[in-house]
N, C-alpha and C positions, 0 to 999 in steps of 0.2 A: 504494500500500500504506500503510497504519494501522501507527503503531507498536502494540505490545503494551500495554495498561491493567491487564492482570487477574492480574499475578503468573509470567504464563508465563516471564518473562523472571528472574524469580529461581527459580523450578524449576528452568530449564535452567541457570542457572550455578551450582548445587548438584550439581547432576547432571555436567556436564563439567568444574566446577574453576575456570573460568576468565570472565569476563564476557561476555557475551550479548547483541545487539542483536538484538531480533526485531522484523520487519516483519509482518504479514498483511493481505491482499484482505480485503475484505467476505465477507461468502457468496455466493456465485453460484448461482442455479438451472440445473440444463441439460435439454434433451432427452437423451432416453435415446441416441438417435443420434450425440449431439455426444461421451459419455463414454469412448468408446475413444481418443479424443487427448487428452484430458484432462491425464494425465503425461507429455505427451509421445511421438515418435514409438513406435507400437503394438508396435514389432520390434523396440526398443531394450531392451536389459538394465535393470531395477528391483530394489531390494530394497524390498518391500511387509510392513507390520505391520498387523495384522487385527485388531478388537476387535470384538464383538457387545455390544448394550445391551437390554436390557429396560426396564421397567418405563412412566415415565411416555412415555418417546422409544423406540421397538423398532427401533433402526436396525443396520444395517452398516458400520463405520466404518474405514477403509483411509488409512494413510500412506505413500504413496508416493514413497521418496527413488530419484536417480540414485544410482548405485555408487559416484560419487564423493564425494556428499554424504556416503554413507554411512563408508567409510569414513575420510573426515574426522573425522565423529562417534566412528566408533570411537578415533583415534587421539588424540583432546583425552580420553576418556574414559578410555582404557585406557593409551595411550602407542604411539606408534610402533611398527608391526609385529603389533598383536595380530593373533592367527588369526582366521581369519573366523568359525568360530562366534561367538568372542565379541564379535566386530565386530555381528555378528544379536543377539545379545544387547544391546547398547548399545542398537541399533537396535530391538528390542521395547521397551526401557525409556524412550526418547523416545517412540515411538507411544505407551504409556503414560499417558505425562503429557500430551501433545498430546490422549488422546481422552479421558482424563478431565478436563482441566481445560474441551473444550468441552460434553460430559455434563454435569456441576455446573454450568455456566453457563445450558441448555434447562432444568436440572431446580427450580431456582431461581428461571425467569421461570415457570416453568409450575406452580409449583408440588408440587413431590413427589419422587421417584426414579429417577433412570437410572442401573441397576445395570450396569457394563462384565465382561466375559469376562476371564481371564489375555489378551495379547498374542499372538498366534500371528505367526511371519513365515514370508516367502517371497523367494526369488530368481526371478526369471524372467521374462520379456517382459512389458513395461508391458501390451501388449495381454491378455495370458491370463490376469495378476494380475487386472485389471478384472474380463474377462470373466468369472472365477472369483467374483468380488466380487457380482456384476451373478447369477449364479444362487442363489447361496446368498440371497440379497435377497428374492428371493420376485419376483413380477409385478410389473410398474409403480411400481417403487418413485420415490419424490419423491429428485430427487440434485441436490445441493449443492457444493459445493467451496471450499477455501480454499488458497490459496497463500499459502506460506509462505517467507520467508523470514529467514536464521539467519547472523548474523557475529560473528564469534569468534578472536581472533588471526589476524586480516588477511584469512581466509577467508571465502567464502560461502558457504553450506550450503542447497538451495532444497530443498523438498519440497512437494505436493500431497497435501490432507488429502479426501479423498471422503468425504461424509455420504448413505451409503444407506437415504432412512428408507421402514419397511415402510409399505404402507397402512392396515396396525390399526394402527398407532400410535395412541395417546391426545392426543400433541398435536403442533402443528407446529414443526418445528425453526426454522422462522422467519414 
């Protein structure tokens, strides 16, 4: 894994209060086949944040944290014990910034605009978040992936970012 160059790592420590060490993979391309293990075992619980992009990139773009990560995040964010809605709330404001800062990053090589969706999340098996991901996507979409990795007061926070870009897309995510 790559430290962070582009800022992500002062976003997030705006955003949770506290300092930030972010790690991230390359991008990885996959088979459509390979992406249901992607986050991890398919039957195991996920909390997923969902963003859609337009413009120059038309992709589907999914953050998929373990429930531990997540509510990690909620707790550097909110403090110890917040409810879980507003643990999902944390947790759409990180997918946030993770898919906007990699959109402005495509829309800038490429020249132009990728407009992001509000955040939407989900709780619910790595597998069926995907799968769910995987039809809204449209056909054959080109998928990517980045792992992530987030430490923050002694903890480890790991999440998996899916780039599902459509095939109109304008231009290539990588």
């Amino acid at each position: 894994m790559a430290k962070d160059g582009h800022g992500l790592e002062e976003a997030l420590e705006s955003l949770l209060g506290v300092p930030v060490d972010v790690e991230e993979s390359p991008p990885r391309r996959y088979a459509l086949r390979e992406v249901p293990h992607l986050a991890g075992p398919p039957e195991e619980s996920a909390v997923a944040v969902y963003v859609r992009s337009s413009g120059v990139l038309c992709s589907s773009i999914l953050l998929i944290l373990p429930p531990s990560s997540a509510r990690r995040i909620g707790d550097l964010m909110l403090g110890a014990g917040a409810p879980s809605e507003d643990v999902l709330d944390a947790c759409r404001e990180l997918g946030n910034i993770v898919a906007s800062r990699y959109l402005s990053q495509v829309a800038d090589q490429k020249g132009g605009q990728a407009v992001p969706t509000p955040p939407f999340s989900t709780v619910d098996m790595a597998g069926a978040v995907i799968a769910s991901a995987l039809q809204s996507a449209g056909l054959d979409p080109e998928i990517h992936a980045i792992e992530l990795r987030l430490q923050a007061e002694g903890t480890v926070m790991r999440g998996t970012l899916l780039i599902l870009q459509d095939q109109t897309s304008e231009a290539s995510a990588y």
